[in-house]
N, C-alpha and C positions, 0 to 999 in steps of 0.2 A: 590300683587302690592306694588310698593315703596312708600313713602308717606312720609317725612321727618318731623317728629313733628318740627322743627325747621322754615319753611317756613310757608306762608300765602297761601294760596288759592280763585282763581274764578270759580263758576260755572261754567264756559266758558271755565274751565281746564289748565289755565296758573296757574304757582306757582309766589311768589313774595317775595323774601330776604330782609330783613331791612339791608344795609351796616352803618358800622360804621362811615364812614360817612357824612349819612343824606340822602343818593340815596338811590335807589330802582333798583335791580336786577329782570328782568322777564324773565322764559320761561314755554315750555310746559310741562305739568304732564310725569309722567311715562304713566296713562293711558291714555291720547291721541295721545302720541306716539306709544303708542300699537295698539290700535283702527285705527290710521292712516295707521301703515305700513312702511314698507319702505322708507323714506322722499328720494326725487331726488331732491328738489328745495327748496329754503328759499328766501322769498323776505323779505328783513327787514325796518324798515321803515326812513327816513333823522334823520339823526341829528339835533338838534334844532327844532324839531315840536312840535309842543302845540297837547296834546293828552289830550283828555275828556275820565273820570271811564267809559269803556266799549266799547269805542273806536274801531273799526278795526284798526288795524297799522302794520299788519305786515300778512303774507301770510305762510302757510307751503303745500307742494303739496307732497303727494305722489305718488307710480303706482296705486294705486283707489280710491284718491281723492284732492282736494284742501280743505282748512281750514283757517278763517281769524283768528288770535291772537288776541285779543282785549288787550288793556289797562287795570291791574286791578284797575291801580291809574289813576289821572288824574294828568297833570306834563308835564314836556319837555323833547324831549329823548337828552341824555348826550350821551351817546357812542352807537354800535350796532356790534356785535359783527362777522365780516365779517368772522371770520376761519368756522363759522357755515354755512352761506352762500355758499363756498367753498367744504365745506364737510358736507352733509345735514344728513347724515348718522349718526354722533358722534351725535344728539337726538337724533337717536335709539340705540345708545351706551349707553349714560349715559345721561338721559331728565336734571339731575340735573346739572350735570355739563356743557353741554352744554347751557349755556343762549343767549339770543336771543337780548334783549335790555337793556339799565338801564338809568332809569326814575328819574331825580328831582322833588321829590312831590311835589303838588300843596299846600297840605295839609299833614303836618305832621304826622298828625293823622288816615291817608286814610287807613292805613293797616287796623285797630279796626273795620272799616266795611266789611272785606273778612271772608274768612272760616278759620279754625285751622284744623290740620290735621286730626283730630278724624269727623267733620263735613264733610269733605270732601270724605273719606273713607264710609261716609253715602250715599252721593249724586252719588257716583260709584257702591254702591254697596257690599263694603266689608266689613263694618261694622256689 
């Protein structure tokens, strides 16, 4: 399973990039886009919403099931990335490269409470 020492992690299986900057890049792991399957639908969530750490904000569906994205940070969403919505598929191409939303932290500091990849690859299993 992929797992990019370079990103943050949530239990709840979203990844999250520090940009250069000062935002926050999220989407979903390699492994729950495996787990999910096939994605056919991405619901993403408004721009300018005020999102709380853990938040539902965004939907992914695929042909055997639906799945909320939560928030790893808490913050406002800045942009949402509609080519994904469009074509739900490129998460199962590439989870990394396909991102889902990007977040103005609320708190700078918010990443220092998620996982590090080694933590993560525990909570999956691969470790």
């Amino acid at each position: 399973m992929n797992v990019p020492a370079e990103l943050h992690y949530a239990e709840s299986h979203e990844w999250l990039r520090l940009d250069a900057d000062g935002t926050a890049t999220v989407g979903i792991t390699d492994h729950a886009q495996a787990a999910l399957g096939d994605l056919v639908y991405i619901e993403l969530p408004t721009v300018g919403r005020i999102v709380a750490s853990g938040e539902a904000c965004a939907v992914v569906e695929s042909v055997k099931a639906a799945s909320d994205v939560n928030a790893p940070i808490a913050g406002e969403i800045l942009a949402v990335n509609e080519d994904v919505a469009r074509a739900p598929e490129t998460v199962n191409e590439d989870a990394y490269a396909a991102w889902l939303f990007k977040v103005k932290p609320a708190d700078a500091g918010a990443a220092r409470d998620l996982l590090d990849a080694a933590a993560y690859q525990k909570i999956i299993g691969e470790a």
